[in-house]
C-alpha positions in Angstrom: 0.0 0.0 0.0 1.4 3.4 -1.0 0.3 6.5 0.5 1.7 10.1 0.1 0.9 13.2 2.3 2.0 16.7 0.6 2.8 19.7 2.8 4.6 22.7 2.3 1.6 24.7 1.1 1.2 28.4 2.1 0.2 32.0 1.5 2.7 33.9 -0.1 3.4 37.2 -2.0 4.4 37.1 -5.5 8.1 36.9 -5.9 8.4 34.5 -3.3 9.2 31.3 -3.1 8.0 27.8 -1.5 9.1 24.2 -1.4 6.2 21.8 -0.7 7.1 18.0 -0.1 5.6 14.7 -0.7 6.1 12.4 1.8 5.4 8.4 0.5 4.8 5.3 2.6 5.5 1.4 0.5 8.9 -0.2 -0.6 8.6 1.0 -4.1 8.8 5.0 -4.3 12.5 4.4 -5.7 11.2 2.1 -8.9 8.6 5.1 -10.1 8.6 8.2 -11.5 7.4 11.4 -9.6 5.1 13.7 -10.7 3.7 17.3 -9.4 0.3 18.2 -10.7 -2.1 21.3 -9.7 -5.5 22.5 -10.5 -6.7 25.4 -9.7 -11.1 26.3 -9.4 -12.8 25.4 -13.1 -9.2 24.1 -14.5 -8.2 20.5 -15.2 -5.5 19.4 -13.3 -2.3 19.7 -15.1 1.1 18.3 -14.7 4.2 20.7 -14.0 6.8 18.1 -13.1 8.0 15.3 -13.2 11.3 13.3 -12.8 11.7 9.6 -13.8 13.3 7.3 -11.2 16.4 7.3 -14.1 16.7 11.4 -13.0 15.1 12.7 -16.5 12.9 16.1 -15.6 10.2 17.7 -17.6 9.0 20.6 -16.9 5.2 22.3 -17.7 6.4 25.5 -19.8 4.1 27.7 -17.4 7.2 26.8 -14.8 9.9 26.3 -16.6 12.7 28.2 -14.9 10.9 28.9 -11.8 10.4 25.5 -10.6 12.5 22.6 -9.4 11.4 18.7 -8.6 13.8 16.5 -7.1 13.6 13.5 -4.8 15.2 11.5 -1.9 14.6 7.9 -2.8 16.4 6.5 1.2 13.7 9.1 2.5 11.1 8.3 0.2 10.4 11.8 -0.6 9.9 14.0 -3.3 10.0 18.1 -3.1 9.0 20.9 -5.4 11.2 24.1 -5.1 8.9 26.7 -6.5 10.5 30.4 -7.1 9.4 33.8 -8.4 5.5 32.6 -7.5 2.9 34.4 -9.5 -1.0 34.7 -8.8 -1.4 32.5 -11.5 0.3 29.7 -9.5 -2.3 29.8 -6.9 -3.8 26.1 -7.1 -4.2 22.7 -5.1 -0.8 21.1 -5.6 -0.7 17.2 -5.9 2.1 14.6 -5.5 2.0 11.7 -7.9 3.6 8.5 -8.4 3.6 6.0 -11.3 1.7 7.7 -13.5 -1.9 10.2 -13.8 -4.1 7.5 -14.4 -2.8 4.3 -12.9 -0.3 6.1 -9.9 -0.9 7.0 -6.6 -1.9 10.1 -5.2 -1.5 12.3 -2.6 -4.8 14.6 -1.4 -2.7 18.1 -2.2 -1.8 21.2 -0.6 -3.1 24.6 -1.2 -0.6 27.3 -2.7 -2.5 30.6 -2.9 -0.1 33.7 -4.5 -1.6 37.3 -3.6 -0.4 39.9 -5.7 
């Protein structure tokens, strides 16, 4: 049984910068690929990260620049680093693993950016 619990989430100014983290439960975080995903009120969720368990990145071009995954496979965690935060950020942040349809999920954090 996998479970992952985001935190990090916050109130912030634009400019400003927050690192949320995933923390996973189960023997096989190391063996999947990680994922970051948001969605924000009448959006679809989208991805914005995600790095392989080979250390390939992608990155959403909305955060391209500005934003950083990166994982601790001993710790079983995964982190976002999220710099120069925009309004436009503000969303419900979710953790992934294995992949959007199939993976597990985490029940999300809320990142609100005033301007």
């Amino acid at each position: 049984q996998v479970q992952l619990v985001e935190s990090g989430g916050g109130l912030v100014q634009a400019g400003e910068s927050l690192r949320l983290s995933c923390a996973a439960s189960g023997s096989i975080f190391g063996s999947l690929g990680v994922s970051w995903y948001r969605q924000s009120p009448r959006k679809e969720r989208e991805m914005i990260a995600t790095l392989s368990n080979h250390g390939t990145t992608n990155y959403a071009d909305s955060v391209k620049g500005r934003f950083a995954i990166s994982r601790d496979n001993a710790n079983k965690m995964a982190y976002l680093t999220m710099n120069s935060l925009k309004p436009e950020d503000t969303a419900v942040y979710y953790c992934n693993l294995g992949s959007k349809d199939a993976g597990y999920w985490g029940q999300g954090t809320q990142v609100t950016v005033s301007s």
